[in-house]
C-alpha distance (Angstrom), angle and dihedral (degrees) to the residues before:
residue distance angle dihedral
X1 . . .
X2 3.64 . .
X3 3.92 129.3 .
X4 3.61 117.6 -170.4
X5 3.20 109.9 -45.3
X6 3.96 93.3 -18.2
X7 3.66 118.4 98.2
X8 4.14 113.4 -164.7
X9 3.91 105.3 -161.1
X10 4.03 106.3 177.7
X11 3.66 92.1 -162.4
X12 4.14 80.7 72.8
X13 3.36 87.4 51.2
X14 4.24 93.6 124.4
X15 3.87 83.5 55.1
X16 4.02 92.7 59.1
X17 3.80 116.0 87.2
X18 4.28 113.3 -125.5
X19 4.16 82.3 -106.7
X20 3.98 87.7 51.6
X21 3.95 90.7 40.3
X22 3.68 88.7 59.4
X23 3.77 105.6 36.6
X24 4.22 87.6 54.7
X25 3.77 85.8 57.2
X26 3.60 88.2 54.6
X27 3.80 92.6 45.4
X28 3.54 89.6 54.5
X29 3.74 91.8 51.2
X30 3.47 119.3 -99.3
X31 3.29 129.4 148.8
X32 3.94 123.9 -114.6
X33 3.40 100.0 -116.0
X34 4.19 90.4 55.8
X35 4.07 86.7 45.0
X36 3.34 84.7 52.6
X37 4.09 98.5 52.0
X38 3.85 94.3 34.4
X39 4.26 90.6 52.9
X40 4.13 82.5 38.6
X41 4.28 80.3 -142.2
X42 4.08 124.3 122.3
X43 3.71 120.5 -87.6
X44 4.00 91.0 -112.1
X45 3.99 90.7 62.6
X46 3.82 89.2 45.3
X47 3.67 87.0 53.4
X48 3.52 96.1 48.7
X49 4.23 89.6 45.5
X50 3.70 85.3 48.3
X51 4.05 97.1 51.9
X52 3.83 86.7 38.8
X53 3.64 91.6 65.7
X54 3.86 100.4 38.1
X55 3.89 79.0 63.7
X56 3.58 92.6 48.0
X57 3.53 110.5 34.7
X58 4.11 101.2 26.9
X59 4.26 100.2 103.0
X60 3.98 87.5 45.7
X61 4.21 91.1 44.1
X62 3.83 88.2 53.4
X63 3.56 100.3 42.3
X64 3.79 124.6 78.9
X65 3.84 99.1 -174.8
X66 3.72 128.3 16.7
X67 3.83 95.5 -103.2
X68 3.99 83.2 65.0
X69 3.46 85.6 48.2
X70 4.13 94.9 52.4
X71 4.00 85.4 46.3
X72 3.60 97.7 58.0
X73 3.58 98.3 39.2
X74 3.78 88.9 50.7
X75 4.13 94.1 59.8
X76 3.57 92.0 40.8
X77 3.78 129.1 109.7
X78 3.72 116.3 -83.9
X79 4.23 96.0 -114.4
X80 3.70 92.9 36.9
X81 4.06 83.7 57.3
X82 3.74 95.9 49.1
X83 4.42 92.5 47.8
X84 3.36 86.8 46.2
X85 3.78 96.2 50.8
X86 3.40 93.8 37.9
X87 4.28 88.8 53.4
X88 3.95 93.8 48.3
X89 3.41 125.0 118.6
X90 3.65 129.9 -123.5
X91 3.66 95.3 -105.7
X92 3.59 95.4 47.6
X93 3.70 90.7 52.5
X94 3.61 103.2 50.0
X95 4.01 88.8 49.1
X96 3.95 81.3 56.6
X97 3.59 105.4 54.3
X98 3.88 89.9 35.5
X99 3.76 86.2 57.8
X100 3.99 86.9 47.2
X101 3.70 88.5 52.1
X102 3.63 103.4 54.0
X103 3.75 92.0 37.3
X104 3.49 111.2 35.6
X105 4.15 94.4 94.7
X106 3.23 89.5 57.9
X107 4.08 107.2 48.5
X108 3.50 135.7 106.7
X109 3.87 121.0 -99.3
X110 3.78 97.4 -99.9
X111 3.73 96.9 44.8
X112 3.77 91.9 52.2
X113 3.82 79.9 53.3
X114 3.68 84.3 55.0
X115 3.84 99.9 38.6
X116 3.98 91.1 50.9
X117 4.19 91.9 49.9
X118 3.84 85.0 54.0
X119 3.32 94.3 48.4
X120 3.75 93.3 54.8
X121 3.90 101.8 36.7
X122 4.28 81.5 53.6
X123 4.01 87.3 48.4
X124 3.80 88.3 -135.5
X125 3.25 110.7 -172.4
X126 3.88 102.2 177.0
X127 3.96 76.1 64.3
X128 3.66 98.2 63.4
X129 4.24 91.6 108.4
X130 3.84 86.3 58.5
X131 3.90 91.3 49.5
X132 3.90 82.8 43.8
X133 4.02 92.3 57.7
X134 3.59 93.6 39.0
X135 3.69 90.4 61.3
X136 3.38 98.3 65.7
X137 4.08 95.2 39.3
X138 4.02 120.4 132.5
X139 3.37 87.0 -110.5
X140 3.63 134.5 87.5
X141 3.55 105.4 -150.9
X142 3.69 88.9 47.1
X143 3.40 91.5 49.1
X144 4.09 94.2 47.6
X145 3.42 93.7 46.8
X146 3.66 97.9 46.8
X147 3.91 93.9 51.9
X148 4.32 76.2 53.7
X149 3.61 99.1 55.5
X150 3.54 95.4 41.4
X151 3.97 85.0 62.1
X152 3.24 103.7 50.7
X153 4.39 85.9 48.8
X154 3.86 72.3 67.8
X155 4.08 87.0 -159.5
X156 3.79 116.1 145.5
X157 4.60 85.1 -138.7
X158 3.28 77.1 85.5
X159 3.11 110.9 63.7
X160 3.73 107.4 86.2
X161 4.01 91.6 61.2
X162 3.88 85.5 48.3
X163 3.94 91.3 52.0
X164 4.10 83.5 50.1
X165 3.85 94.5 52.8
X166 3.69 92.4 55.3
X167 4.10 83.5 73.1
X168 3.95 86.8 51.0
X169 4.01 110.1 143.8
X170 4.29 76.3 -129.8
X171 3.44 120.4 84.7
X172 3.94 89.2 -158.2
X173 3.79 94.0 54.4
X174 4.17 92.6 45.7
X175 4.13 85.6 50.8
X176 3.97 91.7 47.1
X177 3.93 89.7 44.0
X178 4.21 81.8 54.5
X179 3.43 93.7 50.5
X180 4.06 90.4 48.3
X181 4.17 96.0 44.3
X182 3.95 83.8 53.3
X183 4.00 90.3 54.3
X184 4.20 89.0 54.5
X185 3.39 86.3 36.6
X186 3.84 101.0 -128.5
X187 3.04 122.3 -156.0
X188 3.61 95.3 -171.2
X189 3.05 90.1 60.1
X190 3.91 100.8 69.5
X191 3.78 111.9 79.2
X192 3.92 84.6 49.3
X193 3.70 101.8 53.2
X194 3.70 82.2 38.8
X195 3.71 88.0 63.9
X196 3.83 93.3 46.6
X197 3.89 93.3 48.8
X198 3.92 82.2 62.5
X199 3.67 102.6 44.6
X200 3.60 109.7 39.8
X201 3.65 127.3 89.6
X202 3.90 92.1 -165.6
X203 3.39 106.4 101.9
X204 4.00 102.7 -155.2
X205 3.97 85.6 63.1
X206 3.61 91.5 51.2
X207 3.99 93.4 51.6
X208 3.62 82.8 44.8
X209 3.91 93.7 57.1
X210 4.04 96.5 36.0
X211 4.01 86.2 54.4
X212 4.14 99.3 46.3
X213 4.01 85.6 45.9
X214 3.76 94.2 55.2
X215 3.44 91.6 44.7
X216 3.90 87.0 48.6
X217 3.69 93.7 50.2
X218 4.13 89.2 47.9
X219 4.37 86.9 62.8
């Protein structure tokens, strides 16, 4: 059986979880009471199975292809985005960013916004060209959260476009590319933000600076 964009095969049925196990029977239609006599459990664990995987499972129920699946994750609430990211399934997620890869050129503003916080919450690496582009986007917030994403990716590739952003006409984006060149630990980065520390008046980049030094001078 498959509902949007979730496919219930009972011959995996060892692979399902007891919440999963009971939240499939519900997408299929049963009623509580027969969940409740085919799991042999009490209707207030059923309950909880069946609100555990409404959580879990309620962007891919309501989404019949994956660019469904980008739009509703887009408009949703920022800690109902990171569960459900966090919950997805390998499949799911590589249908995601493939969709962000062929598209992204080609999106609106505020869903690039969207595609690059995905990209970085999902620490996709394979991504990193994307992150790379966004960096240099008109935008600010594109900008900001690309230097962001590209931090928590944690890979040293991108250090170059991180190095760039710390000349960003934004002071928000140069503090966010700090806080990224002190999670790859770049050296190159030092004399630079060094420099910034001592000619800013904004005080958010110099906390920035003062933090990724100390954490420097700790390697």
């Amino acid at each position: 059986m498959k509902k949007g964009l979730v496919d219930i095969d009972w011959q995996c049925i060892s692979t399902y979880s007891e919440e999963e196990i009971s939240y499939f029977l519900f997408l299929e239609g049963k009623t509580m009471e027969a969940i409740c006599k085919i799991r042999n459990l009490d209707n207030a664990i059923v309950q909880k199975h069946i609100i555990d995987g409404k959580i879990k499972y309620r962007f891919l129920v309501k989404s019949n292809d994956p660019s469904e699946l980008f739009k509703s994750i887009a408009v949703a609430g920022k800690e109902d985005k990171i569960h459900f990211l966090n919950s997805m399934g390998e499949d799911n997620k590589n249908k995601l960013t493939q969709l962000i890869k062929i598209t992204y050129g080609e999106m609106y503003p505020k869903d690039k916004e969207a595609a690059v916080w995905i990209l970085g919450e999902l620490k996709e690496v394979s991504c990193l060209d994307i992150l790379v582009k966004a960096s240099v986007n008109k935008s600010i917030n594109i900008r900001r959260m690309a230097v962001s994403a590209m931090g928590k990716l944690g890979d040293e590739r991108a250090e170059v476009a991180l190095l760039r952003s710390l000349t960003d006409e934004n002071p928000q984006v140069i503090s966010y590319a700090i806080k990224s060149l002190g999670k790859i630990k770049s050296e190159k980065a030092i004399a630079k933000i060094k420099y910034l520390q001592d000619n800013t008046d904004k005080k958010y980049i110099i906390d920035a600076a003062q933090s990724f030094l100390i954490l420097m001078e700790q390697i």
